[in-house]
Short mmCIF file of the C-alpha atoms (twelve columns), coordinates in Angstrom:
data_MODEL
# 
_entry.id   MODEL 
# 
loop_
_atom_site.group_PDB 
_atom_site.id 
_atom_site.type_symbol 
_atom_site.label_atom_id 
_atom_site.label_alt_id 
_atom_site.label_comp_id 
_atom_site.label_asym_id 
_atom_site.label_seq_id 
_atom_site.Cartn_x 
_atom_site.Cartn_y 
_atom_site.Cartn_z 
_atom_site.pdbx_PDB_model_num 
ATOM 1   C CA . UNK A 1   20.169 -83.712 29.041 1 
ATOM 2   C CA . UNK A 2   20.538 -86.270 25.846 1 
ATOM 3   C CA . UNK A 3   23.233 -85.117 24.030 1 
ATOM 4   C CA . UNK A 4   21.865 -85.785 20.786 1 
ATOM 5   C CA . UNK A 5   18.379 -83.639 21.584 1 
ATOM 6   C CA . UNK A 6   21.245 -80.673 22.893 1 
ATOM 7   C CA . UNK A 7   23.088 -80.787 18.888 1 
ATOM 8   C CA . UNK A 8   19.916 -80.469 17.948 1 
ATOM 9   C CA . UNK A 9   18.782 -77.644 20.032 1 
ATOM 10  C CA . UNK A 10  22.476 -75.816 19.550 1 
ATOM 11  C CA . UNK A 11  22.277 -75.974 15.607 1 
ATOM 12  C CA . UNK A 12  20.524 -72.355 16.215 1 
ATOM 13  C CA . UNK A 13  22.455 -70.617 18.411 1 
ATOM 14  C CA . UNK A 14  24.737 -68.859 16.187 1 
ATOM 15  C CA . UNK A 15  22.454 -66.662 14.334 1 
ATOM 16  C CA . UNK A 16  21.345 -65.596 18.931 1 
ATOM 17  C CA . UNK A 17  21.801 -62.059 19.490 1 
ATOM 18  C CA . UNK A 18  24.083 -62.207 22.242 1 
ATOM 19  C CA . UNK A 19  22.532 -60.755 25.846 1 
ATOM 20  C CA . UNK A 20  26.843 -59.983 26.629 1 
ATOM 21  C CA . UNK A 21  26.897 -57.633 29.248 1 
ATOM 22  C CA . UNK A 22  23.959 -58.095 30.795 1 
ATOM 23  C CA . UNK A 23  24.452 -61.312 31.644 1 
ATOM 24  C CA . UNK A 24  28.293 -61.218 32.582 1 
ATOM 25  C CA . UNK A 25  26.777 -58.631 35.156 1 
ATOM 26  C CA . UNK A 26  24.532 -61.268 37.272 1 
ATOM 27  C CA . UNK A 27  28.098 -63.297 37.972 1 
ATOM 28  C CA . UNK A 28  29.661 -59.879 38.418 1 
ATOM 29  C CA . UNK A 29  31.334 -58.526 41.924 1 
ATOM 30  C CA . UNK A 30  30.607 -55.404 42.347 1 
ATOM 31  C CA . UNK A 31  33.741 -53.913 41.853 1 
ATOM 32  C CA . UNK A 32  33.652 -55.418 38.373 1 
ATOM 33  C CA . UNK A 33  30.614 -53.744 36.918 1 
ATOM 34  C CA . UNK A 34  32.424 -50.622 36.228 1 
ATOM 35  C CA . UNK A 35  35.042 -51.871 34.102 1 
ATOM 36  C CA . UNK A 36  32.236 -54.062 32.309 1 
ATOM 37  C CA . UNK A 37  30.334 -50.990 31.416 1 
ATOM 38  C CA . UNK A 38  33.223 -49.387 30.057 1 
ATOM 39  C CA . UNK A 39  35.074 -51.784 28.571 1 
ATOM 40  C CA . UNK A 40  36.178 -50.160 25.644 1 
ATOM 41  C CA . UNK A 41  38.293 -47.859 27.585 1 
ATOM 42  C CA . UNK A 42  40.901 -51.423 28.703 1 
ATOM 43  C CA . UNK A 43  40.501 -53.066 25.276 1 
ATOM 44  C CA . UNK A 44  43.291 -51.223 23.510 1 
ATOM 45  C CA . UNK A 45  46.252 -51.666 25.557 1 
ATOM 46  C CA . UNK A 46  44.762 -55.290 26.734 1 
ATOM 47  C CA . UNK A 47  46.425 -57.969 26.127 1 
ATOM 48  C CA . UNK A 48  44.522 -60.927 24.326 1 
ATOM 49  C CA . UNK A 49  43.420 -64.317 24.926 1 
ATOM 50  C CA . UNK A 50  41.116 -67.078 23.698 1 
ATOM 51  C CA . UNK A 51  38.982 -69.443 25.766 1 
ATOM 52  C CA . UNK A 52  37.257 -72.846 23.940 1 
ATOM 53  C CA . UNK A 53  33.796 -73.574 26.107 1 
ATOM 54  C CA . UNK A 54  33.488 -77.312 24.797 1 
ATOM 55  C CA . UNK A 55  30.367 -79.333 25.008 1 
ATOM 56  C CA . UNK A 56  30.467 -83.032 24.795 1 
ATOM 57  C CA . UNK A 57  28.681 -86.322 25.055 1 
ATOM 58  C CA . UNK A 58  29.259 -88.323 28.161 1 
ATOM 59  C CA . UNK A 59  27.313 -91.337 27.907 1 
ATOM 60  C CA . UNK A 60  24.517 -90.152 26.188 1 
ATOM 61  C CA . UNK A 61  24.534 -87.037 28.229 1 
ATOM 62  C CA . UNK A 62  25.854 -83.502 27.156 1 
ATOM 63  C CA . UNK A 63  28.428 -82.265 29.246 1 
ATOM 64  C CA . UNK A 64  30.998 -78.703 29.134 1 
ATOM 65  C CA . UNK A 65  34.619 -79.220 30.347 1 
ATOM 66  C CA . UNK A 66  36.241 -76.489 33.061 1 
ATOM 67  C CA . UNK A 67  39.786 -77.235 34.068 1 
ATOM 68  C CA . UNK A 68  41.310 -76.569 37.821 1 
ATOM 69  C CA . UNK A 69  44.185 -74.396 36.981 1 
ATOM 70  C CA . UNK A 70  47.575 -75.530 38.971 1 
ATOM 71  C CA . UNK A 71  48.772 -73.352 41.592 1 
ATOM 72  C CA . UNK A 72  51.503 -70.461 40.979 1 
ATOM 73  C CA . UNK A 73  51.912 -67.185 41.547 1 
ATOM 74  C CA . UNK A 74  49.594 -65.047 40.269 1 
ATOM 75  C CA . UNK A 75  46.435 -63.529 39.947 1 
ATOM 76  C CA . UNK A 76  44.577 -66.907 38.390 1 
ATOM 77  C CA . UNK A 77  46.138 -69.459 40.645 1 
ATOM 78  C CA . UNK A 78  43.876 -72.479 41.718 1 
ATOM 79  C CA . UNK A 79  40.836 -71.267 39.794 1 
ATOM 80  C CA . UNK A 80  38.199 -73.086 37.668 1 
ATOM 81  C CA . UNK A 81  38.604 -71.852 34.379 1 
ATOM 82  C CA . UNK A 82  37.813 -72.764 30.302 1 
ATOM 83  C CA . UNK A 83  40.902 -74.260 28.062 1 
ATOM 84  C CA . UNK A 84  42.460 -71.465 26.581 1 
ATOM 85  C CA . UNK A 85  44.869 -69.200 26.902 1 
ATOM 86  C CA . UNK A 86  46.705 -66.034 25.161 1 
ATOM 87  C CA . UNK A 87  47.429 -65.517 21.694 1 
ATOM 88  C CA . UNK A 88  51.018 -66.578 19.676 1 
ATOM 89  C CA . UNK A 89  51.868 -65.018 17.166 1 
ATOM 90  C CA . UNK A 90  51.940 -67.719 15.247 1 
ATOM 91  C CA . UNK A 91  48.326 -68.241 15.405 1 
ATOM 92  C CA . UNK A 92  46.046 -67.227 12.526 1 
ATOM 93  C CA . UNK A 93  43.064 -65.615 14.472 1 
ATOM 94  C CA . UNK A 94  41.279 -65.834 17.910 1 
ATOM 95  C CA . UNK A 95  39.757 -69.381 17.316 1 
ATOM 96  C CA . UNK A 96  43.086 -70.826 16.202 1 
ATOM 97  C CA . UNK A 97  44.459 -69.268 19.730 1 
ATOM 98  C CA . UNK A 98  41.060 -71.027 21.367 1 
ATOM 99  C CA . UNK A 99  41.736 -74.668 19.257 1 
ATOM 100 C CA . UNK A 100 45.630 -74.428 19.967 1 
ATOM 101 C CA . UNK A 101 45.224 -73.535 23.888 1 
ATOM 102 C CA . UNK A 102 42.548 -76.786 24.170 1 
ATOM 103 C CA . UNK A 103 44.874 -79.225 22.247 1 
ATOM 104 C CA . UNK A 104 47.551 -78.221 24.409 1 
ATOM 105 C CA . UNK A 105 46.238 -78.281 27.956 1 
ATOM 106 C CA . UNK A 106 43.464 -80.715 27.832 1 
ATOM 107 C CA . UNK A 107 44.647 -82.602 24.882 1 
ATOM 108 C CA . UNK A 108 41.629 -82.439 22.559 1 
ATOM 109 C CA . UNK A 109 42.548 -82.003 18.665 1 
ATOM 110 C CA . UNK A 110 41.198 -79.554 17.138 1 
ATOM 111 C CA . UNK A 111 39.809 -81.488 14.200 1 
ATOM 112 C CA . UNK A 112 37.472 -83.170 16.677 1 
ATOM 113 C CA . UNK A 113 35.907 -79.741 17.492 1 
ATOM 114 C CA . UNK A 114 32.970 -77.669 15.746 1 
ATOM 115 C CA . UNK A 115 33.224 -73.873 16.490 1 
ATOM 116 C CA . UNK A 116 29.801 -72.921 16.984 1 
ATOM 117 C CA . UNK A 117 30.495 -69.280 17.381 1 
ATOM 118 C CA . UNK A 118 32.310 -66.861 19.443 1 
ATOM 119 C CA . UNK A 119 30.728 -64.921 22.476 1 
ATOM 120 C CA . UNK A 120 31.387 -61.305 23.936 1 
ATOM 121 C CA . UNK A 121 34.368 -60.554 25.337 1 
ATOM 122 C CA . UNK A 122 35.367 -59.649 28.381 1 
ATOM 123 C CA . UNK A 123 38.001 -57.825 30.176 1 
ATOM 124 C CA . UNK A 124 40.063 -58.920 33.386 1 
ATOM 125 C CA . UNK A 125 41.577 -56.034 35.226 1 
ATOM 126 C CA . UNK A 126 43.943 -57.743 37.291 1 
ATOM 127 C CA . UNK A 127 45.470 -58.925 34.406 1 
ATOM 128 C CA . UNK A 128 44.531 -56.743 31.810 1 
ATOM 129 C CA . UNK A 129 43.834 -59.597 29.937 1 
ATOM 130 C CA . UNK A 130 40.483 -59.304 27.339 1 
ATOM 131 C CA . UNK A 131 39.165 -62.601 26.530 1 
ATOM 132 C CA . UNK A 132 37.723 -64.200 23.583 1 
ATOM 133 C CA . UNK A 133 35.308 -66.765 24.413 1 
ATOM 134 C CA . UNK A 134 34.276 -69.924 21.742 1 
ATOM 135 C CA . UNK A 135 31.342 -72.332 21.802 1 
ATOM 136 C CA . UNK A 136 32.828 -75.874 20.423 1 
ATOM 137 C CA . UNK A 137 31.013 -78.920 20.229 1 
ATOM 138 C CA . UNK A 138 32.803 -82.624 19.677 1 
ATOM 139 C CA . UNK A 139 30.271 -85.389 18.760 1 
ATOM 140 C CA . UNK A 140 32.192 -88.158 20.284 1 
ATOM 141 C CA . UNK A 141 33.044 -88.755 23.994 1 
ATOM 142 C CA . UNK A 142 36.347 -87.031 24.891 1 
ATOM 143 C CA . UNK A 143 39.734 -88.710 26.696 1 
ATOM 144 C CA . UNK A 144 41.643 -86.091 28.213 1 
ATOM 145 C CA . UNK A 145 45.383 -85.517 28.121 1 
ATOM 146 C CA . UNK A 146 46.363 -82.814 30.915 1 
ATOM 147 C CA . UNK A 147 49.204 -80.317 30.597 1 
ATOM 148 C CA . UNK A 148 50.762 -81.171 34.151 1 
ATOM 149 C CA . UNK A 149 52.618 -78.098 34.680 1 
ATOM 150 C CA . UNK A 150 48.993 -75.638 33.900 1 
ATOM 151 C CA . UNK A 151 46.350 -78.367 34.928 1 
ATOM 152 C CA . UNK A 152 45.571 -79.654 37.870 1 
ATOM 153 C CA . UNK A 153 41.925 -81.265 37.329 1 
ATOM 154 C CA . UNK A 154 38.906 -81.490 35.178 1 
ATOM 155 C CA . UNK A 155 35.394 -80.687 35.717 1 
ATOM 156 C CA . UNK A 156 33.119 -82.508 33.840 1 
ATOM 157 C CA . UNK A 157 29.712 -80.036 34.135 1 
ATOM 158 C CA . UNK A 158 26.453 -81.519 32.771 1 
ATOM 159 C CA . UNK A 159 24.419 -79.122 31.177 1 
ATOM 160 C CA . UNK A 160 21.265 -79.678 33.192 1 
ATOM 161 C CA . UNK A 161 23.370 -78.745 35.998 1 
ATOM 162 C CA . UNK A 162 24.623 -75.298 34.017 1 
ATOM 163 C CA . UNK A 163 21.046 -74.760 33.853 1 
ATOM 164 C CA . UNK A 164 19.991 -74.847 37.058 1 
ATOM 165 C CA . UNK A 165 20.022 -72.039 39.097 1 
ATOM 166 C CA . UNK A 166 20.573 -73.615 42.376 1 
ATOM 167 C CA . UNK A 167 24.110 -73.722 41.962 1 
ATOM 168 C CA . UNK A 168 24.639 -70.034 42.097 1 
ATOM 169 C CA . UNK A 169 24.884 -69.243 45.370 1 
ATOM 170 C CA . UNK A 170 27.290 -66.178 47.006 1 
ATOM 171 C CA . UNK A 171 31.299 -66.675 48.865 1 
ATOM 172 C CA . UNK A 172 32.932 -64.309 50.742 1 
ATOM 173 C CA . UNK A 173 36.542 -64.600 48.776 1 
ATOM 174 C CA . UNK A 174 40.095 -63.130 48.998 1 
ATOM 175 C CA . UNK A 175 40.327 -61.496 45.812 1 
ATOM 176 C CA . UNK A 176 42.508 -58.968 43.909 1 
ATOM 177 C CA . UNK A 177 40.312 -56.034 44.534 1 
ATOM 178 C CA . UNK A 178 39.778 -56.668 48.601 1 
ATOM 179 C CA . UNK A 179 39.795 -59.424 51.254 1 
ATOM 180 C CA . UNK A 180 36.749 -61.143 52.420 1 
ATOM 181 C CA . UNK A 181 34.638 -59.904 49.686 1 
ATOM 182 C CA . UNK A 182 31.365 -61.381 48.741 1 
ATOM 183 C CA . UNK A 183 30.808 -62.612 45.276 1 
ATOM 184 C CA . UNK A 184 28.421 -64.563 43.179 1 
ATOM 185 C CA . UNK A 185 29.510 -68.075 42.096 1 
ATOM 186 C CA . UNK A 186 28.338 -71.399 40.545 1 
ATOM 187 C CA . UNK A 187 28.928 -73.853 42.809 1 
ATOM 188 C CA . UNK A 188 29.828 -77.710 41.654 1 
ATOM 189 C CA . UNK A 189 30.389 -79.450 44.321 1 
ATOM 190 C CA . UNK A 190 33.560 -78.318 46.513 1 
ATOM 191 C CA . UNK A 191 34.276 -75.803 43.567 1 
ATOM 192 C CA . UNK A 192 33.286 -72.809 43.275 1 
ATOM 193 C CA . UNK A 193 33.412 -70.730 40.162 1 
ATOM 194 C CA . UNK A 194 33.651 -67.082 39.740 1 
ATOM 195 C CA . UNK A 195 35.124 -63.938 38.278 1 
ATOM 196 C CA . UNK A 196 35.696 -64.059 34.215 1 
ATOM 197 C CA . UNK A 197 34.743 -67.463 34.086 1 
ATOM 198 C CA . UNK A 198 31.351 -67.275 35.994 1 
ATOM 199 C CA . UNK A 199 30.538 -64.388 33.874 1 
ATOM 200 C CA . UNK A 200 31.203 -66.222 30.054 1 
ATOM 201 C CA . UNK A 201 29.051 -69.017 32.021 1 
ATOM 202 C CA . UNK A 202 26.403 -66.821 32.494 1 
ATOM 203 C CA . UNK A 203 26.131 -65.638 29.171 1 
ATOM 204 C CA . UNK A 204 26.826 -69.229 27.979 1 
ATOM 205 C CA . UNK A 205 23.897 -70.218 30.400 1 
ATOM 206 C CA . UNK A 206 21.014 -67.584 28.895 1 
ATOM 207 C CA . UNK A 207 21.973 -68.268 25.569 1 
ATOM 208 C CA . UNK A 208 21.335 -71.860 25.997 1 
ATOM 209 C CA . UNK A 209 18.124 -71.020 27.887 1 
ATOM 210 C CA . UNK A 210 16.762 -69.437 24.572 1 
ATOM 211 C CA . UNK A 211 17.365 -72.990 22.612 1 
ATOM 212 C CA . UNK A 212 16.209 -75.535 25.548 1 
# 
């Protein structure tokens, strides 16, 4: 998709009712649903964290940016996730933590990004983290600087691709609620994307549906 015709289409989305649950639950395990549907009864003693889902022009193309987190021990280890992170005290609000988190593990300043708007929340139970997500848009084409010790990789995610609803496809998966379980992904390539991050791409994903 031209990047320039995707601005243009994106200019609207932040006055979008957002679909929020009902499109986290399409990406959802089912052993998630639960805990999406009553998420209000996590959020208080949750901590917090901030995500930045940045668009981009590659060429004249639009593009989002995923990172490959590094391995380590614990719940997240190896998985395909946004920039972002949990909130410092020092930050002013939950797009400052979203801004900070980007500059710092993919290297992007946050002058150089437009907050769109923020999208629903959502809660991981494993660890009780609930997560802020932010739509940012930079104009120019990007040169990324990866935190080595919480990076391993980039994804660099067309939008057209996004779109298209080949990609989601289902795994059977280890996971934190049971071995061998089957779960609904986006697959790029050899990566496949799910949990938290599948579900703020799904809501990402309608909401750009209702501009394109």
């Amino acid at each position: 998709m031209n990047f320039n015709l995707f601005l243009n289409a994106v200019s609207t989305i932040s006055v979008l009712d957002l679909p929020s649950v009902s499109s986290h639950v399409k990406m959802a395990p089912l052993e998630r649903i639960e805990s999406l549907e009553n998420r209000h009864d996590f959020s208080d003693s949750a901590r917090k964290a901030a995500v930045m889902m940045l668009f981009y022009p590659k060429g004249d193309v639009a593009h989002l940016v995923l990172i490959v987190r590094n391995s380590y021990p614990g719940v997240h280890s190896s998985q395909i996730a946004f920039p972002g992170g949990k909130v410092e005290e020092t930050d002013l609000d939950l797009q400052e933590t979203a801004l900070r988190e980007t500059f710092e593990e993919i290297g992007i300043p946050s002058d150089t990004i437009n907050v769109i708007r923020s999208f629903s929340s959502i809660y991981i139970p494993p660890s009780n983290f609930l997560v802020y997500p932010f739509m940012g848009v930079s104009t120019s084409e990007l040169k990324f600087v990866l935190q080595e010790e919480e990076v391993a990789g980039i994804i660099e995610m067309p939008v057209s691709l996004l779109l298209d609803d080949s990609i989601i496809a289902h795994k059977i998966l280890d996971t934190s609620y049971a071995k061998e379980m089957t779960v609904p992904v986006f697959q790029i390539q050899e990566h496949a994307i799910w949990g938290a991050t599948a579900m703020m791409l799904s809501e990402l994903k309608d909401v750009l549906k209702m501009v394109l």
